[in-house]
C-alpha positions in Angstrom: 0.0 0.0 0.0 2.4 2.8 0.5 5.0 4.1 -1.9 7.1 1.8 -2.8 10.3 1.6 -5.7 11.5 -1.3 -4.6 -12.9 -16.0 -21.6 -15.1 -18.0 -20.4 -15.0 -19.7 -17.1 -15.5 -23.6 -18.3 -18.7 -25.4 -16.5 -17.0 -26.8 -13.6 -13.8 -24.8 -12.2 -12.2 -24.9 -9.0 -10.2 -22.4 -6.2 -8.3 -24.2 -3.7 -8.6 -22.3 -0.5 -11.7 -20.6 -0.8 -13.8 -20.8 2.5 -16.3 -23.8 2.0 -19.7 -23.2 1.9 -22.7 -24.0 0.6 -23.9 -21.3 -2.3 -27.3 -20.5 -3.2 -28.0 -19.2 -6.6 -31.1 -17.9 -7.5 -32.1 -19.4 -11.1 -29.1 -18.2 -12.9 -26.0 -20.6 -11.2 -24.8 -23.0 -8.4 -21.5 -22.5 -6.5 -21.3 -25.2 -3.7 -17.9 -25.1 -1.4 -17.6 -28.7 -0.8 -16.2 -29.8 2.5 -13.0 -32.2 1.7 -9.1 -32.4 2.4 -9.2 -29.0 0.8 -11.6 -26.2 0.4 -12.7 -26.3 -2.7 -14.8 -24.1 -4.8 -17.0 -25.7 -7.5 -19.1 -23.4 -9.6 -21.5 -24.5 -12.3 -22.8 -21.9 -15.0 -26.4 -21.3 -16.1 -27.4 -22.9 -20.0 -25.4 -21.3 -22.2 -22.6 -20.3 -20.0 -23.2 -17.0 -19.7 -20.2 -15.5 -18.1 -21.2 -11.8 -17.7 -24.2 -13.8 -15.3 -24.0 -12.1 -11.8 -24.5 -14.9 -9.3 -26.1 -15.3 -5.7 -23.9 -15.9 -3.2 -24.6 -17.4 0.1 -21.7 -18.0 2.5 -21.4 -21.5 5.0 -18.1 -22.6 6.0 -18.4 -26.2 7.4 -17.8 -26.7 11.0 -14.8 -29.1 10.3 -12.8 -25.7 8.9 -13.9 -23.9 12.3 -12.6 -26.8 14.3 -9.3 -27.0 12.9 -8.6 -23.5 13.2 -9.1 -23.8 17.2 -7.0 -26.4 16.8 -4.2 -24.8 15.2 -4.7 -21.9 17.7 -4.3 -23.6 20.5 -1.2 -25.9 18.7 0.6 -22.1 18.5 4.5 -22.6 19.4 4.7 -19.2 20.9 8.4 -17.6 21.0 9.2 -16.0 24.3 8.6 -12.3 25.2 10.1 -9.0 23.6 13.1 -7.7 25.5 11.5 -4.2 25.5 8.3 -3.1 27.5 6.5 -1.3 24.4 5.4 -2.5 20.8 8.9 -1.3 18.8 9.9 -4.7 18.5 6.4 -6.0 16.9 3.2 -7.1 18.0 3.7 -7.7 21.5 3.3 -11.4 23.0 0.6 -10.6 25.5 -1.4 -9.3 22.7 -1.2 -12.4 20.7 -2.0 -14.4 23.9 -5.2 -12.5 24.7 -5.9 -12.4 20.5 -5.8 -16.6 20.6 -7.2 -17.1 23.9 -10.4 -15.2 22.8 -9.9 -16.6 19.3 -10.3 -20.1 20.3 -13.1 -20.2 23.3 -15.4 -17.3 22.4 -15.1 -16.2 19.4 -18.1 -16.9 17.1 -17.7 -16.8 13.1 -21.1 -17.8 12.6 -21.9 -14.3 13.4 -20.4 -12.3 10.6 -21.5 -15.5 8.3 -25.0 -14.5 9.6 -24.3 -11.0 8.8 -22.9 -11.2 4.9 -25.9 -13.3 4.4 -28.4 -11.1 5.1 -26.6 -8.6 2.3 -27.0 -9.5 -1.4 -23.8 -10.9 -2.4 -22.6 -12.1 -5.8 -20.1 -13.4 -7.8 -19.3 -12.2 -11.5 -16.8 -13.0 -14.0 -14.5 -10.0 -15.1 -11.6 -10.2 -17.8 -10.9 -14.4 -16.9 -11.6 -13.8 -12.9 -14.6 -14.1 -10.5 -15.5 -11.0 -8.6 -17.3 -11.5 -5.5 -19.2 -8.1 -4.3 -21.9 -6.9 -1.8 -24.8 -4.9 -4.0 -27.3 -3.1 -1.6 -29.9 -0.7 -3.5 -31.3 2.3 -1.4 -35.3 1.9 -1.0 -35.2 5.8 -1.4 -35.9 7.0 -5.1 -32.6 8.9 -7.3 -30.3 7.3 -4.5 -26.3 8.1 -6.0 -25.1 5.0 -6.7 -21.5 4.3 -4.9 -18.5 1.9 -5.3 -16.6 1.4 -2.0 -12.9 -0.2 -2.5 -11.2 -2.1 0.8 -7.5 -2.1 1.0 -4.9 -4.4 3.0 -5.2 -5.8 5.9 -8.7 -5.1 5.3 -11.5 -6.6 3.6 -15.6 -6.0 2.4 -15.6 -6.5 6.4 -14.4 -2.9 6.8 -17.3 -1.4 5.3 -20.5 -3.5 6.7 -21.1 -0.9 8.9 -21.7 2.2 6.8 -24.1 0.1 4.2 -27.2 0.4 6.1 -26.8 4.4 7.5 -25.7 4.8 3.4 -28.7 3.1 1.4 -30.8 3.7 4.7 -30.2 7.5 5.8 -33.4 8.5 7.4 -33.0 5.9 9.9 -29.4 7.4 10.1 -30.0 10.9 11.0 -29.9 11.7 7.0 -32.7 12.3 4.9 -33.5 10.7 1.7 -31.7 12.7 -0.4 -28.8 11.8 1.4 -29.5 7.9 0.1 -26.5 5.8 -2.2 -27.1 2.9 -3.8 -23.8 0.6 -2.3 -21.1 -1.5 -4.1 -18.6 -3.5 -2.5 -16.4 -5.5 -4.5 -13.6 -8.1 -2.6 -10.1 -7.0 -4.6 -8.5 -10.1 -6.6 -6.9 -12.4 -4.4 -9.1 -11.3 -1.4 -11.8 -12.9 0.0 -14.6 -14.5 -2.1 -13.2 -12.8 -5.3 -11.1 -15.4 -7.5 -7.2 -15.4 -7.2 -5.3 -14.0 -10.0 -3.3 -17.4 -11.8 -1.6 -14.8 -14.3 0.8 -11.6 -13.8 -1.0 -8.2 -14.2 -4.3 -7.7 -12.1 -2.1 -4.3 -10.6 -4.3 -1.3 -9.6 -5.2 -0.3 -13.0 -6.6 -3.4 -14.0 -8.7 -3.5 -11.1 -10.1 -0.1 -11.5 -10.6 -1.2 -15.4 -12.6 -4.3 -14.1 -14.8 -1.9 -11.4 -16.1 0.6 -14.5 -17.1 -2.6 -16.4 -19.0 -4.1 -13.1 -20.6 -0.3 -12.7 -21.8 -1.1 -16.2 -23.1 -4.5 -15.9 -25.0 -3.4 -12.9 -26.8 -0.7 -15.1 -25.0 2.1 -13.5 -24.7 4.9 -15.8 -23.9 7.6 -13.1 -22.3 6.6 -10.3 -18.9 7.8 -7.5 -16.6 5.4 -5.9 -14.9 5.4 -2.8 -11.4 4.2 -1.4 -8.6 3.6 0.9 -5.4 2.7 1.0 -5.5 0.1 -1.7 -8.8 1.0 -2.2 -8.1 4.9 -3.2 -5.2 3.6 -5.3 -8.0 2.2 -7.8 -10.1 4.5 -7.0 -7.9 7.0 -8.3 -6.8 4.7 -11.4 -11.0 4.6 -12.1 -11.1 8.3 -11.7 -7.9 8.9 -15.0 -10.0 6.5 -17.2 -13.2 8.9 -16.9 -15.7 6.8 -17.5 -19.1 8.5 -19.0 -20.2 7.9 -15.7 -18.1 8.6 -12.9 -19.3 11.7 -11.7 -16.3 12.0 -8.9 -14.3 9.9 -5.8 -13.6 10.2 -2.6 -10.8 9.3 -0.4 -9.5 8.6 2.9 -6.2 8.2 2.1 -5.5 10.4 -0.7 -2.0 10.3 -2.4 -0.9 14.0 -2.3 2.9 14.4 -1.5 4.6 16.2 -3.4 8.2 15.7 -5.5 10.4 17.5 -3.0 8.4 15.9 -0.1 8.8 12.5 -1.5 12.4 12.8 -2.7 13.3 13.7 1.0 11.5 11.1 2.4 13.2 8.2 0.0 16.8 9.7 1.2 16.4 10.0 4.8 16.8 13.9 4.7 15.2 16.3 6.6 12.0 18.0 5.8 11.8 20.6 2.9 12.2 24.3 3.9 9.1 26.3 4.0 6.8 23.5 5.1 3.6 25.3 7.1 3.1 23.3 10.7 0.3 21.0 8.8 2.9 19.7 5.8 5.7 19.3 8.5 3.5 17.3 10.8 2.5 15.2 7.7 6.2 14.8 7.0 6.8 14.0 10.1 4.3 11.0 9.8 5.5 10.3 6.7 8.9 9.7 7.8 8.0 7.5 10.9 5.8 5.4 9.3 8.8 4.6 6.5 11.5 3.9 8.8 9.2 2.0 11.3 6.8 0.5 9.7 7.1 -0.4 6.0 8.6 -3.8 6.5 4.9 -5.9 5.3 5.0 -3.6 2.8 8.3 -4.0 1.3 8.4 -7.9 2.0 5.0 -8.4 0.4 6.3 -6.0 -3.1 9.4 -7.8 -3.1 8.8 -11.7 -2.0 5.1 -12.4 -1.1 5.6 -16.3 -1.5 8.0 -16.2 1.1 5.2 -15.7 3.2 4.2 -19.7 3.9 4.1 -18.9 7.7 0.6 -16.9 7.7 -1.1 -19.3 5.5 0.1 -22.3 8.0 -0.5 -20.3 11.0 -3.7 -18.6 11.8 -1.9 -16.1 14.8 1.3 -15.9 12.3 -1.3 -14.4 9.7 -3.2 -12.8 12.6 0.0 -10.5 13.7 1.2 -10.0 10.4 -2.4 -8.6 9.9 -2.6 -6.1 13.2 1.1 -4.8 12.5 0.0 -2.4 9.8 0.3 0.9 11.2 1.8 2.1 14.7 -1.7 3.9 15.4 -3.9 0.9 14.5 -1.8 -1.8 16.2 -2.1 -0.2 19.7 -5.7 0.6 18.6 -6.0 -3.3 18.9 -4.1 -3.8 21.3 -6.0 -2.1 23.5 -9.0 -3.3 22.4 -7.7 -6.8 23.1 -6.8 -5.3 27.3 -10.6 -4.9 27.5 -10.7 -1.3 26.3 -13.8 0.1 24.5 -12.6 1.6 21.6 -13.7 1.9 17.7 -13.2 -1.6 16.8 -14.4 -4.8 18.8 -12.4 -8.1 19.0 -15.4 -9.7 17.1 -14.6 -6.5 14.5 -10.8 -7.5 14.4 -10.9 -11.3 14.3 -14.0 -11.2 11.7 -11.6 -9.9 9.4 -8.8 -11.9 10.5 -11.0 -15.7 10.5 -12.4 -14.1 6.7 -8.7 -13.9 5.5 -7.8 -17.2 7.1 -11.1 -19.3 5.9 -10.5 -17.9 2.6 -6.7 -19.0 2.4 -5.6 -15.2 0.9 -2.8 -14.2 3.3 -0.2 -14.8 0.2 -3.0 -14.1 -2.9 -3.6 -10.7 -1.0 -0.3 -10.0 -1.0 0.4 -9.9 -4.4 -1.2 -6.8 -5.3 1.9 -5.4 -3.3 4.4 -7.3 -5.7 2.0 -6.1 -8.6 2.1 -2.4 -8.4 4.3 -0.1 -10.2 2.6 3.1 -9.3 4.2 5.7 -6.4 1.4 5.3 -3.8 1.2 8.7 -2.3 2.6 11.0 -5.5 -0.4 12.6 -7.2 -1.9 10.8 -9.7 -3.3 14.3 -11.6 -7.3 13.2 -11.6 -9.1 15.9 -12.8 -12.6 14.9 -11.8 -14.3 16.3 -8.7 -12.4 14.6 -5.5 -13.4 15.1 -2.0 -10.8 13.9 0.7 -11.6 13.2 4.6 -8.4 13.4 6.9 -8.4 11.2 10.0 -6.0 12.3 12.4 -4.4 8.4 12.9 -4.4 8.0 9.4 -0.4 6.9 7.8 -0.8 10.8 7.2 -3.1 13.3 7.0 -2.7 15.5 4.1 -2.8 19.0 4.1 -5.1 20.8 2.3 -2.2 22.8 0.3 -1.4 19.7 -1.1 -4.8 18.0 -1.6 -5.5 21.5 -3.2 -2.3 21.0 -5.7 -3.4 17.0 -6.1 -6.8 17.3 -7.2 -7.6 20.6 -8.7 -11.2 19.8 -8.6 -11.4 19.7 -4.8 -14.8 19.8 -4.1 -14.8 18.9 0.0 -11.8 18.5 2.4 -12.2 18.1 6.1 -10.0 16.9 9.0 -11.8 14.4 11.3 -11.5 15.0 15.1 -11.0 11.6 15.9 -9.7 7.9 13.3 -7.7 6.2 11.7 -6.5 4.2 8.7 -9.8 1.9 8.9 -12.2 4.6 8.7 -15.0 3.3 7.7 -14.4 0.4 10.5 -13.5 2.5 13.3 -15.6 5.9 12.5 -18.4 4.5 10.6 -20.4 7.5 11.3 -18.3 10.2 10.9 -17.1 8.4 7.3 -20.9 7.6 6.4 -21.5 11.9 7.3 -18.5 12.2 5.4 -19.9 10.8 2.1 -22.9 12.4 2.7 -20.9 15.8 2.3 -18.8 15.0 -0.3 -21.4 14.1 -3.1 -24.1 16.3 -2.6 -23.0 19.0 -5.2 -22.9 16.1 -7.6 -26.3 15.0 -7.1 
């Protein structure tokens, strides 16, 4: 995620490592996760083999998978404690303890499997690839349809809570003409999507296959949404200005500019003339490279190294949590019995999805995919509107978000948040949206 240099689907075809389930389609097709050795992932096609047919898709991962994930828990060699009485050394063991202990006794998946069930999921094929996304429309007539993009170590479990106060605004505080229609695709590699086999699904290809699932759906106006890796193709949909892509927002806009960036890359101190809001940005900038872009550059560089966190559900589950410095103790905290933005249901939802799903190493790819600088401007020129959450990797200034997007049509720094927005603040973000689209209505 940050910057870094460093056909037709035949009648029967399979995934290994998708979470087993069984797969209700209504009259058009029939994907049944059958419960074996492996998890596998059988889909047959309606008459004709339709491949632009959108799918039903109905989540049930057989108890056997839940069973041996406890198992493997509770199998965890632990190593012994960090020598130092803080988190600089990684996620800390106690953590981890308190993560599996809850993990393996309380913890309930069947919960969140409730919960994507009771949205309207499918699965569609795109350019060789099945994409699996939520599709909620608003009761409320003229509602703006929306696109909403996860990134890593997230998931479409990062944005279940802003669907309902989005299609659903007068039960929200909103009114209707606040309402969105809602689209949440899983990226490639992630989740119920397909994994890539081939080189080449990077950002742009993504955002390519996005506008042609916009069209299938019948959008012919519509805004999208992103962070992190979701604002990268966000932004990549935004440069191919489709007909109907009236404008995007971000969370995590990619705004720093050449002398900023060129600082940052050597190690050298902050550009003269900075104004208190780009130094403390720089300042951000520069912690986050030097302390925390190790997932980052592993995953660009050598993501099938990474055997250990598709072996080892608390090896994927602490590679997952040691994102961000912010977001870690966020979790961390959370996991001491804190009240905070995020649950331990919220955190291990997404964790059990990525582990269920077998994507620790397909996920990572996208890293080892992408060419593009993360956070140098992209030059959109269509209406952007950018929230800034204070916990964020940085929160961009408005002189830069100003130079970045020259159609800058709402900016606005958040009080309280951080890099899972939606997650953590889902009201705030949901308000957010509200604000940022209404001149394009």
């Amino acid at each position: 995620m940050p910057d870094l240099n460093p056909p037709q689907i035949p009648s029967r075809r399979r995934f290994v490592g998708v979470a087993a389930a069984t797969i209700a389609v209504a009259s058009l097709s029939q994907l049944v996760f059958a419960e074996a050795s492996q998890t596998i992932t059988e889909v047959s096609h309606p008459k004709g083999g339709d491949k632009n047919a959108i799918r039903e898709l109905h989540v049930r991962v057989p108890e056997s998978q839940l069973v041996d994930l406890r198992r493997r828990i509770n199998a965890t060699r632990w190593p012994e404690r960090e020598t130092v009485t803080d988190a600089s050394q990684g996620v800390q063991l106690a953590t981890m303890q308190k993560l599996a202990r809850y993990w393996a006794t309380d913890y309930d998946w069947r919960k969140v499997e409730a919960r994507l069930n009771a949205l309207p999921q499918f699965v569609t094929e795109i350019d060789g690839l099945d994409i699996h996304f939520i599709h909620v429309r608003s009761k409320h007539p003229n509602a703006l349809p929306i696109i909403v993009t996860h990134g890593w170590p997230g998931s479409i479990i990062e944005q279940l809570k802003i669907i309902d106060p989005l299609t659903n605004p007068t039960a929200h505080g909103g009114s209707a003409s606040d309402a969105f229609d809602v689209v949440i695709p899983s990226l490639p590699g992630y989740g119920f999507s397909g994994k890539p086999s081939t080189t080449g699904w990077d950002p742009a290809r993504i955002a390519r296959a996005w506008v042609l699932l916009m069209e299938r759906l019948g959008y012919t106006r519509y805004v999208a949404q992103g962070g992190d890796w979701g604002n990268a193709v966000t932004e990549q949909m935004a440069l191919l200005t489709p007909p109907g892509m009236l404008g995007i927002h971000t969370n995590m806009p990619a705004t720093v500019p050449d002398n900023v960036a060129k600082a940052l890359k050597f190690g050298d101190p902050a550009p003269a003339g900075l104004s208190p809001d780009e130094k403390h940005a720089f300042d951000q900038l520069d912690f986050f490279y030097k302390h925390g872009l190790g997932y980052a550059q592993e995953m660009a560089n050598r993501p099938q190294t990474l055997y250990g966190i598709e072996d080892s559900p608390i090896g994927l589950a602490a590679w997952m949590l040691d994102h961000d410095a912010s977001s870690e103790a966020l979790i961390a905290r959370v996991f001491d019995g804190q009240s905070e933005g995020l649950s331990r249901d919220d955190v291990l939802d997404n964790v059990t999805l990525y582990w269920l799903t077998n994507t620790g190493i397909s996920s990572a790819r996208l890293y080892w995919e992408n060419k593009l600088q993360f956070f140098a401007p992209k030059h959109v020129t269509i209406p952007v509107a950018v929230s800034v959450f204070p916990d964020e990797l940085y929160a961009a200034p408005r002189s830069w978000a100003e130079r970045a997007y020259p159609k800058l049509i709402h900016y606005n720094r958040l009080p309280e948040g951080g890099h899972f927005a939606a997650w953590e603040q889902p009201q705030a973000f949901t308000e957010e949206l509200r604000a940022s689209f209404r001149s394009l209505r």
